[in-house]
C-alpha positions in Angstrom: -115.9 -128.8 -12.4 -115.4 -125.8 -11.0 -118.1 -122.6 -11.5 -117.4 -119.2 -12.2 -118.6 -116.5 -10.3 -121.7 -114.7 -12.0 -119.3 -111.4 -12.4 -117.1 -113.4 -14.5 -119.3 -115.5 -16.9 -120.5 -112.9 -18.8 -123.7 -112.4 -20.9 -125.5 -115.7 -21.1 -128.4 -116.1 -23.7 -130.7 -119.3 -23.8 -132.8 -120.2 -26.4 -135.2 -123.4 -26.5 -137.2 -124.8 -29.2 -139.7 -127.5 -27.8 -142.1 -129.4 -29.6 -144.1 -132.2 -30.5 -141.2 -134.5 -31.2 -138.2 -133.4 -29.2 -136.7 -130.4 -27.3 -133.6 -128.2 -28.1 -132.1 -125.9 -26.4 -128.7 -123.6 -26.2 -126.7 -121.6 -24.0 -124.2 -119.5 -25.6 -121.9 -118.1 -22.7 -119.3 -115.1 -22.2 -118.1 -112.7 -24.7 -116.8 -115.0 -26.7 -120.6 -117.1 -27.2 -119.2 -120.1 -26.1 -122.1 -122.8 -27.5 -123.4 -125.8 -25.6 -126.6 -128.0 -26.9 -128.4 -130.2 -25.7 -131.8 -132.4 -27.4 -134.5 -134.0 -25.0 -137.6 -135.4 -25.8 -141.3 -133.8 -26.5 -141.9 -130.6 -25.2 -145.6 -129.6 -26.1 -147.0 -127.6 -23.6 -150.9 -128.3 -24.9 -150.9 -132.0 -25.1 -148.8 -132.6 -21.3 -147.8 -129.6 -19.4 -146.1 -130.9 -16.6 -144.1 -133.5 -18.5 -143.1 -130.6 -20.7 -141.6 -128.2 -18.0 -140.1 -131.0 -16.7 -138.2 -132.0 -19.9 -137.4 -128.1 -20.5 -136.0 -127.9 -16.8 -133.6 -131.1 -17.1 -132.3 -129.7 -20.6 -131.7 -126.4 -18.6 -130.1 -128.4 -16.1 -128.2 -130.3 -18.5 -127.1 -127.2 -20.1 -125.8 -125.3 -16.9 -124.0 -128.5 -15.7 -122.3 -128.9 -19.5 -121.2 -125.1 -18.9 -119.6 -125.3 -15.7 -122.6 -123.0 -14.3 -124.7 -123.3 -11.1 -128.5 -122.9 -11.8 -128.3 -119.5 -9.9 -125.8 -118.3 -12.6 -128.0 -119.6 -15.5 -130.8 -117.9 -14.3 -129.1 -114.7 -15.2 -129.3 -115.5 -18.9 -131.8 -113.8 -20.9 -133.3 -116.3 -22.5 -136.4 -117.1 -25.2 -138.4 -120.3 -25.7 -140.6 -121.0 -28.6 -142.9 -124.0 -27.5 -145.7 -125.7 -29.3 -148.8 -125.4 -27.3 -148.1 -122.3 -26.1 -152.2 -120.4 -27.5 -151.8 -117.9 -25.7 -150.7 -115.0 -23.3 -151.7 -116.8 -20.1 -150.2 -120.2 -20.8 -147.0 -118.4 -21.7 -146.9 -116.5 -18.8 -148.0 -120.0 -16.5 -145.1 -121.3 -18.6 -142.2 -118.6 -17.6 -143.7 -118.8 -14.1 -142.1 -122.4 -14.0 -139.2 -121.4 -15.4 -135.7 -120.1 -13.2 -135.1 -116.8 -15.6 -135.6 -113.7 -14.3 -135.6 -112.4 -18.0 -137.5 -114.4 -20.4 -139.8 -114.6 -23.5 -142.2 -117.6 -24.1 -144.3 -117.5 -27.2 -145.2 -120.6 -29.4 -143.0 -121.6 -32.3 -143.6 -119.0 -35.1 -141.7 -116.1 -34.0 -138.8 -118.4 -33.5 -139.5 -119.9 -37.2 -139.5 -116.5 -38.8 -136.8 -115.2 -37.2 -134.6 -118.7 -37.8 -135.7 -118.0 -41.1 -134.7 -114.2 -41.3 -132.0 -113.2 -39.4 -132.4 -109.7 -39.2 -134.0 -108.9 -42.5 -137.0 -107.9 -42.8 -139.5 -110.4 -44.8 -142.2 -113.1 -45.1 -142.1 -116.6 -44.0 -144.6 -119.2 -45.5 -144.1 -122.0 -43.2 -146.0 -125.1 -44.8 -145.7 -128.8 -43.3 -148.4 -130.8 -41.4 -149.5 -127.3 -40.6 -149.3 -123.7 -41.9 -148.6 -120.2 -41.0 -147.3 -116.9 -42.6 -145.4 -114.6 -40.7 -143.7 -111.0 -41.5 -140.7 -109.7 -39.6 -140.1 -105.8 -39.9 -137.4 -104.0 -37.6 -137.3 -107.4 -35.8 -141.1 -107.1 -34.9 -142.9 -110.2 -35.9 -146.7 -111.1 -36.7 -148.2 -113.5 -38.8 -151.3 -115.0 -39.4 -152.7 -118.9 -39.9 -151.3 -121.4 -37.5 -154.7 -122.4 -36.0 -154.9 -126.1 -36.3 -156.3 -128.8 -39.1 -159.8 -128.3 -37.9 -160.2 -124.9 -38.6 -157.2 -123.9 -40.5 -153.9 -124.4 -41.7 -154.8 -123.9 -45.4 -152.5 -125.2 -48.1 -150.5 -127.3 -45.1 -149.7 -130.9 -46.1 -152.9 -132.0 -43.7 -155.3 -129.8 -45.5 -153.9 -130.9 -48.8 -155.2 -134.6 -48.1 -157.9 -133.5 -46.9 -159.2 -131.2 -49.5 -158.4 -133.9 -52.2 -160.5 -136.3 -50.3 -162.8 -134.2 -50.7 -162.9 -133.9 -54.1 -162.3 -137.6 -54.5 -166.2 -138.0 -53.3 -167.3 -135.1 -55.2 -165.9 -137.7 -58.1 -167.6 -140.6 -56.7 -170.9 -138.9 -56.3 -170.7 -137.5 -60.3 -170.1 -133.7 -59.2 -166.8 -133.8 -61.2 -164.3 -136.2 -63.6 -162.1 -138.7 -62.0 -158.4 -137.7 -62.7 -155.4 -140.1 -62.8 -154.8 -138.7 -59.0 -158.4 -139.4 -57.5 -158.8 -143.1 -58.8 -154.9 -143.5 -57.6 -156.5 -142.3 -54.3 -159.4 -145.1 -54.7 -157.2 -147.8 -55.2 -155.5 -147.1 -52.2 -158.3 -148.0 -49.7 -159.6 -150.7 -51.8 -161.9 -148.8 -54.5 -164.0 -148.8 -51.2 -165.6 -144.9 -50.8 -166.6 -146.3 -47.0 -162.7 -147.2 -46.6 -162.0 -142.9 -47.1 -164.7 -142.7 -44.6 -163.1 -144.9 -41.6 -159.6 -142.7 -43.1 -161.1 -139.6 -42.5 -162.7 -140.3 -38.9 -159.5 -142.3 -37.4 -156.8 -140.2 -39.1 -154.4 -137.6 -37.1 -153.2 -134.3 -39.5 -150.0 -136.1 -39.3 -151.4 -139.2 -41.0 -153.0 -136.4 -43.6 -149.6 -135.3 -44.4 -147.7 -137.7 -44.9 -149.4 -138.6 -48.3 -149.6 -135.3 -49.3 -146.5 -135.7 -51.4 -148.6 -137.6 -53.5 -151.0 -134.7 -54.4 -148.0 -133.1 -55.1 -146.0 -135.6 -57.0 -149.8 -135.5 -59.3 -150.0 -132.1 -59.8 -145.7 -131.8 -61.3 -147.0 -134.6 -63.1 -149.9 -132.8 -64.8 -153.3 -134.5 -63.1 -156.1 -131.7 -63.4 -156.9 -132.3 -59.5 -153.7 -132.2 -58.2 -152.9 -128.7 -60.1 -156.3 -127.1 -58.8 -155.2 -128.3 -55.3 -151.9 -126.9 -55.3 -153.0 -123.6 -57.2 -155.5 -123.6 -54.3 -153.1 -123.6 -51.8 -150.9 -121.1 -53.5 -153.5 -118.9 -53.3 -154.1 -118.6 -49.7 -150.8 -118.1 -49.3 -150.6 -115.1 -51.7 -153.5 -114.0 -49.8 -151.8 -113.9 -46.6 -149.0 -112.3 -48.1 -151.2 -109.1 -48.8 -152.7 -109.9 -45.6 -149.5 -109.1 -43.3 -148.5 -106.3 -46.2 -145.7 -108.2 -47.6 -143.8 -106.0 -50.2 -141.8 -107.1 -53.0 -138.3 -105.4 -51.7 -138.3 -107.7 -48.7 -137.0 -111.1 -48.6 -140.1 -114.1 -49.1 -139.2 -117.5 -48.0 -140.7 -121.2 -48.2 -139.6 -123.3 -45.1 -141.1 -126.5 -44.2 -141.4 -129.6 -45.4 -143.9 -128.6 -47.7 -143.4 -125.0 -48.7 -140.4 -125.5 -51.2 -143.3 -127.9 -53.7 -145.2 -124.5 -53.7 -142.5 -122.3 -55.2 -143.4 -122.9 -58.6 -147.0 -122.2 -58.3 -146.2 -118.9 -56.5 -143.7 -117.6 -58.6 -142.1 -115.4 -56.8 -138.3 -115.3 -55.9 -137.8 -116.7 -52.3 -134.5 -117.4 -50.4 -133.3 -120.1 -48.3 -134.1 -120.1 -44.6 -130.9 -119.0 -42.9 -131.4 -121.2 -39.8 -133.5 -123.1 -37.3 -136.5 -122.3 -35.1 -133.6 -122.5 -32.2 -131.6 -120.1 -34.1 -134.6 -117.7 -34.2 -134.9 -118.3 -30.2 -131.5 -117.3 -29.7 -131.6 -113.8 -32.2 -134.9 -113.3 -30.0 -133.3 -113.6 -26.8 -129.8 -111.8 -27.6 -132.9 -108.8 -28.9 -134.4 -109.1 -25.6 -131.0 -108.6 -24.2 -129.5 -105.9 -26.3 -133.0 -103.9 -25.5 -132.4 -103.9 -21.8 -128.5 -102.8 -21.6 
């Protein structure tokens, strides 16, 4: 296929979402934001750095050679990636160091969240699945708090939701508090054996947490004392971190994540629907970065 000269491809913005599970990224190309996608596999810079450059370098590849573009040209887009594992300002700048823009932004996936969410208004984002954070956008500038893992944080995230009603489940078995419908359901499951929530609790990843969050959640709509507290719980970190980041209630509040819509009702407060992607928030951030330096 034949290339075009850099003078005659026009503005080129990139924007990559990499995680845990896979890796998407975008170019959109000339003045007419020509799109091309491509989806690799994991791309978590904490848990294997080098495997994850090298996935986000063959998706770049992958992109330029689905464009018609020679790397050279593609390293004139501006470009943004929003990468789990990326804690802070040094491994995002060790990251861009491997990286063949000459303009980029690397930060970890909540900017790219919040502004996916967002678009341009300004607002608060309560991201809740295996983990949590809450993030305000005003003017396009983005900050947020939470987001620092199961052992020390993430309240009212599916993994903490688990793990606070096992908690509670031996507070029950011990005689601090009544059993519910929800904490003998909880027993029955690992063989009315208190040892058996033990061995849970000590081989278990947050992702094994969450996934049987739902079930505190399907107790509590269902009316079981525990389940309620537990959600009311979490509902009130998050209003807490709404004051926290000075959310006010002219500006747009939104749920995302696969958790954060079974909140809604014990929030009350009027949210909207995310209007796109973490990638989608990776390209608004990149076409900012560009716009900025015209």
């Amino acid at each position: 296929m034949a290339h075009s000269e850099p003078h005659l491809i026009g503005p080129l913005l990139v924007g990559v979402d990499g995680g845990g599970t896979s890796c998407r990224a975008t170019l959109l190309a000339g003045p007419d934001k020509a799109r091309y996608d491509v989806v690799l596999g994991p791309a978590n810079v904490s848990t294997d750095f080098d495997a994850a450059l090298g996935t986000i370098n063959a998706a770049l590849a992958q992109l330029a050679e689905a464009a018609g573009l020679t790397m050279a040209e593609l390293s004139t887009a501006t470009a943004h990636l929003g990468l789990a594992g990326v804690m802070s300002p040094a491994i995002a700048a060790r990251v861009a160091a491997h990286l063949p823009f000459a303009q980029v932004s690397v930060t970890d996936d909540r900017p790219t969240t919040i502004a996916g969410a967002l678009g341009e208004a300004d607002g608060v984002v309560a991201a809740i699945g295996t983990g949590s954070f809450i993030g305000r956008q005003v003017a396009g500038k983005i900050h947020g708090v939470g987001g620092w893992g199961f052992y020390i944080g993430d309240q009212s995230s599916g993994a903490w939701l688990l793990r606070r009603c096992l908690e509670e489940v031996m507070l029950s078995v011990d005689g601090f508090t009544p059993h519910t419908d929800l904490s003998r359901a909880i027993l029955k499951e690992h063989g009315d054996d208190p040892g058996q929530i033990v061995m849970f609790s000590l081989n278990s990843q947050p992702s094994d947490y969450a996934r049987l969050a739902r079930d505190v959640v399907a107790a509590a709509e269902a009316g079981d004392a525990l389940g309620a507290r537990l959600m009311q719980e979490g509902a009130a970190y998050i209003r807490r971190a709404l004051d926290v980041v000075g959310w006010k209630p002219t500006e747009a509040f939104c749920l995302t994540g696969g958790l954060g819509p079974a909140y809604a009702r014990w929030l009350d407060l009027p949210s909207v629907t995310a209007k796109g992607t973490a990638l989608e928030g990776a390209l608004a951030l990149a076409a900012r970065a560009s716009g900025a330096h015209k």
